[in-house]
C-alpha positions in Angstrom: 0.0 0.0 0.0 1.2 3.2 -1.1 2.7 5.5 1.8 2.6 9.6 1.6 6.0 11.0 2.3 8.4 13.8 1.6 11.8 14.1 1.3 13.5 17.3 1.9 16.3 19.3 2.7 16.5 22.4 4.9 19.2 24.8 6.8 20.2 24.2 10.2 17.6 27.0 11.6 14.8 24.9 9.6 14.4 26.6 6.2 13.0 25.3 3.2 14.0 27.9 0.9 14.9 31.6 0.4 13.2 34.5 -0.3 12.9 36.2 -3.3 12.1 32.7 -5.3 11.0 32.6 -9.3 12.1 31.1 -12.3 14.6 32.9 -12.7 16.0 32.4 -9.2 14.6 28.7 -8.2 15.1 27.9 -4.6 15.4 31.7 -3.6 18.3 33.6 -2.1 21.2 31.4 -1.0 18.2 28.5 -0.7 20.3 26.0 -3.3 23.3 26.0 -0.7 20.7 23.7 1.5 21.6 21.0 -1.3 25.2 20.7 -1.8 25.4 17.3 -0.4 22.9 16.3 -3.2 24.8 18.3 -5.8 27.8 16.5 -5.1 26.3 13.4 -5.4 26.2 10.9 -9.0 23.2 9.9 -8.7 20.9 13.0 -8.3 22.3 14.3 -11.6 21.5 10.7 -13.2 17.7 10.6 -11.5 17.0 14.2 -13.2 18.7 12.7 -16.6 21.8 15.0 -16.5 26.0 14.6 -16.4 27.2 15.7 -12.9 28.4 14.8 -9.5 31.8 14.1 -8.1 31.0 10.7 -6.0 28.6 7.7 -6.1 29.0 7.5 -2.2 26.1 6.5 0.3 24.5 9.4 0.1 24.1 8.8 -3.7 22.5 5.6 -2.3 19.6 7.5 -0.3 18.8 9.3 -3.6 18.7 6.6 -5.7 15.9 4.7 -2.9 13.8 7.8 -2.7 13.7 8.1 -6.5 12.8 4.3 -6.7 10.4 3.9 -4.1 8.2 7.0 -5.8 5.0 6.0 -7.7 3.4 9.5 -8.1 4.4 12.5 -7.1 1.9 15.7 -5.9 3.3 19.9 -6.1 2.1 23.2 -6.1 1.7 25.7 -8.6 5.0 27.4 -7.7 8.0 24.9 -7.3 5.8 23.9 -11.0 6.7 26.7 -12.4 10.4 27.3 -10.6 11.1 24.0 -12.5 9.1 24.0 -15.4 11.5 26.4 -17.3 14.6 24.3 -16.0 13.9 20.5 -16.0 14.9 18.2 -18.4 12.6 16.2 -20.3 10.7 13.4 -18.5 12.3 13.7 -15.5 9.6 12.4 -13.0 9.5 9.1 -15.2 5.9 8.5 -13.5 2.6 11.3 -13.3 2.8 14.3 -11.6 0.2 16.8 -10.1 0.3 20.1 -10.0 -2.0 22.0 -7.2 -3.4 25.6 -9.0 -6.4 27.3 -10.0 -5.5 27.6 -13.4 -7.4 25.4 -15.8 -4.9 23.6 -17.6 -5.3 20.4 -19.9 -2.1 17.7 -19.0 1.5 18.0 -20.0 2.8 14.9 -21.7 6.0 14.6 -21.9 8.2 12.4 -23.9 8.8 9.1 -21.9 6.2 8.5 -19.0 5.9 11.5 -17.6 2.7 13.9 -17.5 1.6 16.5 -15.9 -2.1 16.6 -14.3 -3.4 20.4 -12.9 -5.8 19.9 -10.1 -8.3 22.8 -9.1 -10.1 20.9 -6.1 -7.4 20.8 -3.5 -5.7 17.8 -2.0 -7.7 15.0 -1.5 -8.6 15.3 -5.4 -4.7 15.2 -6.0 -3.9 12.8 -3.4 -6.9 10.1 -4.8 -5.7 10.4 -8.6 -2.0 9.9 -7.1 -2.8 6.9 -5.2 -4.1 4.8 -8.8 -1.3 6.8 -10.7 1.5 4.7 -7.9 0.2 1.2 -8.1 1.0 0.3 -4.5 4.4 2.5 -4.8 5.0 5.5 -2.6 3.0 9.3 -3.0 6.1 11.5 -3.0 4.6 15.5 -1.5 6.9 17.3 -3.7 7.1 20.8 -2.2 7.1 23.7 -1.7 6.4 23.8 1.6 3.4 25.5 1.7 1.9 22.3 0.0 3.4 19.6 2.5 2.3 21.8 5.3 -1.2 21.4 3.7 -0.4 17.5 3.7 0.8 17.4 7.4 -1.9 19.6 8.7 -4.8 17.4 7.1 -3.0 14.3 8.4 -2.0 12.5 5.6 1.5 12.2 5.8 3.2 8.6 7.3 6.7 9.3 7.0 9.4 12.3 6.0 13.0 12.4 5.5 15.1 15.6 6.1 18.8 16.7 5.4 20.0 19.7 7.7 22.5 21.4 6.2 25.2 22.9 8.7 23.9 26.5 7.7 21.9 29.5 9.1 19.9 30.8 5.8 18.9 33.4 8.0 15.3 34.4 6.1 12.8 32.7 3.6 10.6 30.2 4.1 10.6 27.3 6.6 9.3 24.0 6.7 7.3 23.6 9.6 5.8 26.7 10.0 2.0 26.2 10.9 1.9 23.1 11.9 -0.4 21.5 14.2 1.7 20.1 16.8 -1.2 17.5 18.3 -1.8 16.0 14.9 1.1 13.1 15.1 3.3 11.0 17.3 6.5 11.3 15.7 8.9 8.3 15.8 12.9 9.0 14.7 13.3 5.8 12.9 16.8 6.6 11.2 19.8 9.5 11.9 22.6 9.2 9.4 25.5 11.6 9.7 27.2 12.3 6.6 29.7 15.0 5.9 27.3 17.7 4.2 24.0 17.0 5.9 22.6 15.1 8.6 19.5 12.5 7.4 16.7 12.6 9.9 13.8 9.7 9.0 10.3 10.1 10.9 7.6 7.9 10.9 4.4 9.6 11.4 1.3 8.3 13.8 -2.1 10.3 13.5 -3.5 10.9 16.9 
């Protein structure tokens, strides 16, 4: 049975990204510093069908199992369009759908990937999603504005989260918002790691 999860980087003082984010500037201001360790890694630059990377270390490992466990994946309208402009060609490999008001008809890429816009808020996302994985994983994306949405409505069974050793200092964070009395929170994995520390949580709804 498919699980929801994300899987997400963030600064040491719990940002998700700068401000200032666009197109043009994906990520916001000093946000893609949060993500070195996953720059430097072979296989993120492989899963998003580019050259790049200096190592196929263990970290390279955790990317390749998030990647692999992922079925469908659910986003807003923004990171959409903070990535539209810059990702390659089916990079998803699976469906993807994009929370907006805009009526839009689907994006089909070359390969297996296709975009689907949904108007009527999560649960319509999160239902197409589940038939869209076949029993894989429901991947929440980002920003974080959506998973928020996700945690706060109690549909989220497990996260993973790489601190970076950084103070971003502004932007937008994570966890803002959430309702603290909707889970028990388990730690079910820490793995240190020379860029970021990997945090697991498995998620209980009260």
């Amino acid at each position: 049975m498919s699980k929801i999860i994300f899987d997400s980087g963030i600064s040491l003082d719990g940002f998700f990204a700068g401000d200032n984010r666009s197109p043009g500037n994906p990520m916001g201001n000093n946000g893609q510093t949060i993500h070195h360790w996953m720059f430097k890694q072979k296989a993120f630059w492989k899963n998003i069908n580019m050259e790049g990377g200096e190592e196929y270390g263990a970290d390279s490992k955790l990317i390749d199992d998030v990647f692999a466990r992922a079925g469908a994946y659910i986003m807003g309208k923004r990171m959409f369009e903070e990535g539209e402009v810059h990702w390659q060609e089916d990079l998803y490999k699976t469906d993807v759908y994009v929370l907006t008001h805009e009526k839009r008809e689907p994006w089909v890429q070359k390969g297996t990937t296709t975009f689907y816009f949904i108007n009527d808020g999560i649960e319509s996302a999160l239902e197409k999603a589940r038939v869209s994985a076949k029993g894989k994983d429901i991947r929440i994306q980002g920003g974080a504005n959506t998973i928020q949405q996700f945690l706060n409505a109690g549909l989220v069974d497990e996260f993973f989260i790489h601190i970076a050793p950084l103070f971003l200092g502004n932007g937008i964070r994570l966890f803002d918002g959430i309702d603290s009395n909707k889970y028990d929170l388990q730690i079910v994995e820490v793995i240190p790691s020379d860029l970021t520390t990997h945090l697991r949580y498995k998620l209980t709804k009260k």
